[in-house]
C-alpha positions in Angstrom: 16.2 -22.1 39.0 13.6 -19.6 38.0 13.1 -17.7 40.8 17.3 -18.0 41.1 18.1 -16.3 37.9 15.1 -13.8 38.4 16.4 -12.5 41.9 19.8 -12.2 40.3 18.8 -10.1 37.4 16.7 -8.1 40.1 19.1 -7.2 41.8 21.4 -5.6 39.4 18.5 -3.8 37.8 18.8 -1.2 35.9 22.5 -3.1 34.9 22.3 -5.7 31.9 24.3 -8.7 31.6 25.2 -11.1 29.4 24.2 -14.5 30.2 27.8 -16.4 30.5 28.5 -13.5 33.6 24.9 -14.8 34.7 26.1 -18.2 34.5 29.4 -17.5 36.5 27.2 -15.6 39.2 25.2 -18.5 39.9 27.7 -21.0 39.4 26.0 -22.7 36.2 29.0 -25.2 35.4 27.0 -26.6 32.3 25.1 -30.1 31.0 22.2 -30.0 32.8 22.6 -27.0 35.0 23.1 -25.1 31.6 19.7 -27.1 29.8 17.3 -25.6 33.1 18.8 -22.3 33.0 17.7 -21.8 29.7 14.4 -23.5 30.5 14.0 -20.4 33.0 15.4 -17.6 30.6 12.6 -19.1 27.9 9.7 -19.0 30.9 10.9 -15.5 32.2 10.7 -14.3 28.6 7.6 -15.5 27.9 6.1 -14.5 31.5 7.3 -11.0 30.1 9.7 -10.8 33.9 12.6 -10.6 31.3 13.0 -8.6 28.5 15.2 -9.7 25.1 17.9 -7.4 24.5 19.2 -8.8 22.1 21.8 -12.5 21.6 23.1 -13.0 25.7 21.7 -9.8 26.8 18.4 -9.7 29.0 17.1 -7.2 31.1 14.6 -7.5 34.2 11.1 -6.1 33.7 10.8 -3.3 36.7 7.4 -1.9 34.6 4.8 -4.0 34.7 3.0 -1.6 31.4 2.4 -3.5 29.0 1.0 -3.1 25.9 0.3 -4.2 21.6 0.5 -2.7 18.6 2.4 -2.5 14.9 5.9 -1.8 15.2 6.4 1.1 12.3 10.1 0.8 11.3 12.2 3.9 10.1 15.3 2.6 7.7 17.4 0.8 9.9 17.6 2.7 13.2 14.5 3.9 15.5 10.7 3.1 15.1 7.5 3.2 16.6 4.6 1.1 18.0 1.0 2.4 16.8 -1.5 1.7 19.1 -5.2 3.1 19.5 -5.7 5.9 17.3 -6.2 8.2 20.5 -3.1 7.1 22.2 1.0 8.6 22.2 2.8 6.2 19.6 5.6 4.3 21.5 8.6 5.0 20.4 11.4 2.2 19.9 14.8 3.1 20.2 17.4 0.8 18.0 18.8 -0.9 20.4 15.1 -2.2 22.1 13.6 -3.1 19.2 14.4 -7.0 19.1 14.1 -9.0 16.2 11.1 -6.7 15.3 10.3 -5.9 11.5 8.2 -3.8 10.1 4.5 -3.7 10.6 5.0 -7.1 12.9 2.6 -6.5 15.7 4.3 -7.0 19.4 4.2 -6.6 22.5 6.0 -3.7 24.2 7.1 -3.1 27.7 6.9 1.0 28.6 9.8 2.3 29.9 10.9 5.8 31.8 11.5 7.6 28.7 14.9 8.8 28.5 14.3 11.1 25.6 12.1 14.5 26.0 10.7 14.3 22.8 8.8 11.4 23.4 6.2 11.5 25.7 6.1 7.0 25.9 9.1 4.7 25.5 9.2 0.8 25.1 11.2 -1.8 24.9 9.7 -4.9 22.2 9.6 -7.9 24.5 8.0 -10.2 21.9 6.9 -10.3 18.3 3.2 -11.9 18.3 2.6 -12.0 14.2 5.1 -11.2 11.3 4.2 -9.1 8.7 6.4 -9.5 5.6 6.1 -13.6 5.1 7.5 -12.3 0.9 9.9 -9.1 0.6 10.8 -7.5 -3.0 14.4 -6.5 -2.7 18.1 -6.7 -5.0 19.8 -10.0 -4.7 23.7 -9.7 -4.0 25.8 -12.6 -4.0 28.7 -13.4 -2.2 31.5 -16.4 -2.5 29.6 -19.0 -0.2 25.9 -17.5 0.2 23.9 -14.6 -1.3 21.5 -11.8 0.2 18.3 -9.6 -0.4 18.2 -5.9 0.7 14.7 -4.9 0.8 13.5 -2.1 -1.2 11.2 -1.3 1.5 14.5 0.0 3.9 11.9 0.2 7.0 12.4 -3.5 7.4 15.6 -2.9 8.6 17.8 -6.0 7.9 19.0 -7.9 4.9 17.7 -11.0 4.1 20.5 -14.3 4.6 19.6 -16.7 1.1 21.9 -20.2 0.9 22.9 -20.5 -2.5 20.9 -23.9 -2.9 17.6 -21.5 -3.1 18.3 -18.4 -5.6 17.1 -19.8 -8.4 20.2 -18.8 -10.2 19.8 -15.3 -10.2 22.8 -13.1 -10.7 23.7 -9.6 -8.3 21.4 -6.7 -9.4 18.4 -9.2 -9.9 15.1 -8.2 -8.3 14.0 -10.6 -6.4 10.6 -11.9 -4.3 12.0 -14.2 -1.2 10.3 -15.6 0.8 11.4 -15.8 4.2 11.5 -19.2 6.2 13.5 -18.4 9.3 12.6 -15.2 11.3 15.7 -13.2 12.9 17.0 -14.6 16.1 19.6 -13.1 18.4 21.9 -11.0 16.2 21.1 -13.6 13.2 19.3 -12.2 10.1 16.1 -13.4 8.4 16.8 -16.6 6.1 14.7 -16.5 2.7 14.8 -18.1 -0.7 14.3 -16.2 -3.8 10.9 -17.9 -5.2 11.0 -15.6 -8.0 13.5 -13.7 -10.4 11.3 -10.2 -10.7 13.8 -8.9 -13.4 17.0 -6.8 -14.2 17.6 -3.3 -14.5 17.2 -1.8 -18.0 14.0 -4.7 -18.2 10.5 -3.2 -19.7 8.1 -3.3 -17.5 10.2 -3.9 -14.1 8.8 -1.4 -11.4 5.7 -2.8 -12.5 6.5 -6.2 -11.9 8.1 -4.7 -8.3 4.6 -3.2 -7.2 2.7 -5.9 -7.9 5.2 -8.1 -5.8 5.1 -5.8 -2.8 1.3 -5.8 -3.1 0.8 -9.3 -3.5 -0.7 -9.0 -6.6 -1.1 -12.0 -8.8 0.8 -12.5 -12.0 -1.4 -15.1 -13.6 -4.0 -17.3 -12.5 -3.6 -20.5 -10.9 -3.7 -23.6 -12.8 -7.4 -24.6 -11.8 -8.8 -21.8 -12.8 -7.4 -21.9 -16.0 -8.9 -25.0 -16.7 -12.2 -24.0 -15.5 -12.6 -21.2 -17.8 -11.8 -23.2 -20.5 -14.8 -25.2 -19.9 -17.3 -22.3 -20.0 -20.3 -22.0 -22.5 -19.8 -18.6 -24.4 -22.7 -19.0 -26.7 -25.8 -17.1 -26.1 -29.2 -18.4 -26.4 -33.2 -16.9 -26.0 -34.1 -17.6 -22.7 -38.0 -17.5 -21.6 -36.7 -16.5 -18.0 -34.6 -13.5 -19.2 -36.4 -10.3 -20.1 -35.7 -9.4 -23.8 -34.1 -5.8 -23.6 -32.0 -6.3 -27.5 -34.2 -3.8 -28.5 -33.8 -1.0 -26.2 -30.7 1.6 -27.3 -28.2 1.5 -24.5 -24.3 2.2 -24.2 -21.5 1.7 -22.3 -19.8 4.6 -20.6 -16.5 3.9 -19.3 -12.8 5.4 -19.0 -10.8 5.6 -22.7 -8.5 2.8 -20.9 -11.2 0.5 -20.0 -10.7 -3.1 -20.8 -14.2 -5.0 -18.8 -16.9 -3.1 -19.5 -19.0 -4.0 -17.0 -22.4 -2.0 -16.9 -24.7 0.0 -19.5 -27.4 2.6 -19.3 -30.4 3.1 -21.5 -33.2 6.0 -20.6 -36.2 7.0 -22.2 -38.9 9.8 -21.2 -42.4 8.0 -20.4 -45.8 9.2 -21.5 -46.9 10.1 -17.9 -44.0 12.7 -17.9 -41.6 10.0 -16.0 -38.5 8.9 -17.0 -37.5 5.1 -17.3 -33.8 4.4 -16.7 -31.8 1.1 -16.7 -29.2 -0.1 -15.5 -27.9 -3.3 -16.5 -25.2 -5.0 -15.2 -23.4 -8.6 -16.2 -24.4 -11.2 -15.2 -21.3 -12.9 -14.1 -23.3 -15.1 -11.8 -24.3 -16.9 -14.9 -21.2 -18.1 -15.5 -19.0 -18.7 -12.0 -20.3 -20.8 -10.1 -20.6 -19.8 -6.2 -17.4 -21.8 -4.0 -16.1 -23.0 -7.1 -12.1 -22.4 -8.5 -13.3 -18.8 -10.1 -15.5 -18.0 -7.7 -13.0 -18.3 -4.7 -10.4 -16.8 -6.7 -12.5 -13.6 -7.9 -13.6 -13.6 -4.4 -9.4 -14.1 -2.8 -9.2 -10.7 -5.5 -11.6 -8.6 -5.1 -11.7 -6.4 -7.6 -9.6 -6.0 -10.9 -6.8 -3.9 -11.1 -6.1 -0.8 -13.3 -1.3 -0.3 -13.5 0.4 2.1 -15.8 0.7 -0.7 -18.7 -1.8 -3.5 -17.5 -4.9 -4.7 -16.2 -5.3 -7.5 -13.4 -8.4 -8.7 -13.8 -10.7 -10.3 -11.3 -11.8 -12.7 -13.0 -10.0 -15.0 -16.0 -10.3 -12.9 -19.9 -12.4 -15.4 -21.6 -14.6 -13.5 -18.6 -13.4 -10.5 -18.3 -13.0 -9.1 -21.6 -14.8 -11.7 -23.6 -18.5 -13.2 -22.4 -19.1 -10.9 -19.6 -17.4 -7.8 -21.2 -20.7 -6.0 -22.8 -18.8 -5.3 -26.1 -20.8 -3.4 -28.6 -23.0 -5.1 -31.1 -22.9 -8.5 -29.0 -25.6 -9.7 -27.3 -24.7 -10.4 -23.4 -26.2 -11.6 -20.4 -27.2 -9.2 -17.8 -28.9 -8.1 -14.8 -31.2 -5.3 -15.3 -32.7 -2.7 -12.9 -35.4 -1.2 -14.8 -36.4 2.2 -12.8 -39.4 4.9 -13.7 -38.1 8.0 -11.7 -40.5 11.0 -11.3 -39.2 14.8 -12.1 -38.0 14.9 -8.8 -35.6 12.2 -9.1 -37.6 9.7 -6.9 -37.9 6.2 -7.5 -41.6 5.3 -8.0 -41.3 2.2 -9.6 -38.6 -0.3 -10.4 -38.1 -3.8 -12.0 -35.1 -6.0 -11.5 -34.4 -9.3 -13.2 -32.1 -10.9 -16.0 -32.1 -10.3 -18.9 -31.0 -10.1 -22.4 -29.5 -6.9 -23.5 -27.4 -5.9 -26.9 -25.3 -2.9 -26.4 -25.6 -0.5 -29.2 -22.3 1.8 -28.9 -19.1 2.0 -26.3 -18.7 5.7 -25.2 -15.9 7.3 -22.8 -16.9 10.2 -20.3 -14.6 12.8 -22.4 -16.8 11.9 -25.5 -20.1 12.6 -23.7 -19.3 15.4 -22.5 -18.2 16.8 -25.6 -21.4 15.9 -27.1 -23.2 17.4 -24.4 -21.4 20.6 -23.4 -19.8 21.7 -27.5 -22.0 19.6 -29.4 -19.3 17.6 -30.9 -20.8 14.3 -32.2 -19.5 11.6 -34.2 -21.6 10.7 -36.7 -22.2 6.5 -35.0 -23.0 8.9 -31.6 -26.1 10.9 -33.5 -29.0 8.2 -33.8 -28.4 7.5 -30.0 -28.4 10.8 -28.7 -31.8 11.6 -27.8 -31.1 8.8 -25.1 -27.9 10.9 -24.1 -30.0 13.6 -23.3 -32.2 11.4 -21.5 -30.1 10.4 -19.6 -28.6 13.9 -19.0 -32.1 15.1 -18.3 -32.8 12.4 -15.4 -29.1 13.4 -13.9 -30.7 16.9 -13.4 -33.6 16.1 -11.7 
């Protein structure tokens, strides 16, 4: 039956047909006949000797180029498949794109192009990973069922949504759905709405629209909640730490800074040397390595600075409490303790935990005021001969 339905679209190539004329052609009556012709369609496809049109309509594969990349969608027409950087981009006419989506990577069958402009042509003969598992987008509901257009419009469809999964959100909502059936055929994605983002005229909604499309989390999960309500704030002498409480230091940071995560202190040495350190929190202290905050600091990465919030890394009894060094708290830390000749080398250095109490939080704008017009508030005085330590060891 294979080989049958192969030679048939063979020999009509370039022509393509639907599959009932197929059917008629070879005299496919139905029942079991019908059941192993779509056996071979399936095989064919997946052999890449047929290429999906689109619902009924195949074509035979007369190339044998093949190649994969990320399909790059534009609105809801045309698109392109990105290969290696040093390679012609593939370009995807509407009607040979398949059930592609944006950013899926696929596998694409070049074609004569038929279109001077572009130097390769393809025809998607099979999506290998989806990209957009969650799409941000404005619910609309109909009489029987509901769907999501995409603020992204390079996806190029509109999501289906039954009206059992919309979590009772009203047309106009912002959604996130989350999509559970991939397009088939002529048939559109099928998603349910796992979260109502907001309404227009709602504080705070574009933000709450960027962090959906980049995955950003709005809280933390329930585990690590728990964990960090578990963990030892106090602070206590510690023979192992090195006691650096009386060394002047600050915290130079961004006005807008909410974790302040590193100080500086820097004093000139007798031998003409300067000593600088550096001392960061000591977070280790506190998460513990494969643990709930650990893997989730590690799943973030980094915190996150919006318009009209932070996303921290790590939970805020962490973040801007314990391992925040606040001024006038004492604070675990790491310290890198560095004598640097007046050639900025690194002679000597010293790096272990320690205990550190941060005198006074500064901002860049502030220290360079001080520096450069000799503007200083009067809690800034006492602590500048450091500032120009530290200046001084910048210059070397």
């Amino acid at each position: 039956m294979k080989e049958k339905v192969l030679a048939f679209y063979k020999s009509i190539y370039p022509i393509r047909i639907i599959s009932m004329m197929l059917l008629w052609d070879c005299h496919i009556k139905g029942g079991r006949e019908l059941d192993a012709f779509m056996d071979a369609a399936r095989e064919l496809l997946k052999e890449g000797r047929l290429s999906f049109i689109r619902k009924d309509v195949y074509a035979y594969n007369n190339d044998t180029e093949f190649i994969e990349g990320i399909y790059k969608g534009y609105r809801k027409s045309f698109g392109f498949v990105i290969t290696a950087p040093d390679e012609e981009d593939v370009y995807i006419a509407e009607q040979n794109k398949g059930t592609a989506m944006h950013n899926d990577k696929v596998r694409v069958r070049i074609i004569t192009s038929r279109d001077s402009r572009h130097k390769r042509e393809g025809v998607i003969t099979e999506v290998i990973e989806r990209a957009n598992e969650t799409v941000v987008g404005t619910y609309d509901r109909q009489q029987s069922f509901g769907f999501v257009i995409p603020d992204d419009e390079r996806l190029g469809t509109d999501i289906y949504v039954d009206l059992h999964n919309t979590l009772n959100a009203r047309s106009g909502a912002k959604v996130l759905v989350k999509i559970i059936k991939w397009p088939e055929g002529d048939k559109k994605p099928e998603g349910v709405i796992t979260e109502v983002l907001g309404y227009k005229g709602d504080v705070g909604l574009d933000i709450n629209c960027i962090m959906a499309n980049y995955d950003l989390p709005f809280s933390f999960p329930e585990d690590v909640v728990k964990a960090s309500q578990h963990i030892n704030t106090t602070i206590t002498d510690d023979a192992k730490r090195w006691d650096l409480r009386d060394v002047p230091m600050v915290t130079i940071d961004g006005e807008d800074a909410k974790d302040l995560d590193d100080a500086v202190s820097g004093r000139k040495l007798d031998n003409g040397n300067y000593e600088l350190g550096v001392h960061i929190a000591d977070v280790s202290h506190y998460v513990v390595s494969q643990k709930a905050i650990d893997r989730e600091a590690y799943k973030r990465g980094t915190s996150v600075y919006l318009v009209d919030r932070v996303i921290p890394m790590l939970p805020e009894v962490l973040s801007n409490g314990i391992c925040s060094l606040n001024a006038g708290e004492d604070r675990y830390a790491m310290t890198c303790m560095m004598e640097i000749d007046t050639q900025g080398k690194v002679v000597n250095y010293r790096i272990q935990p320690s205990i550190i109490h941060v005198n006074r939080r500064c901002s860049y704008k502030e220290i360079y005021k001080a520096l450069t017009e000799d503007i200083i508030p009067d809690d800034l005085a006492p602590l500048m001969p450091m500032i120009h330590n530290l200046s001084d060891i910048a210059k070397t």
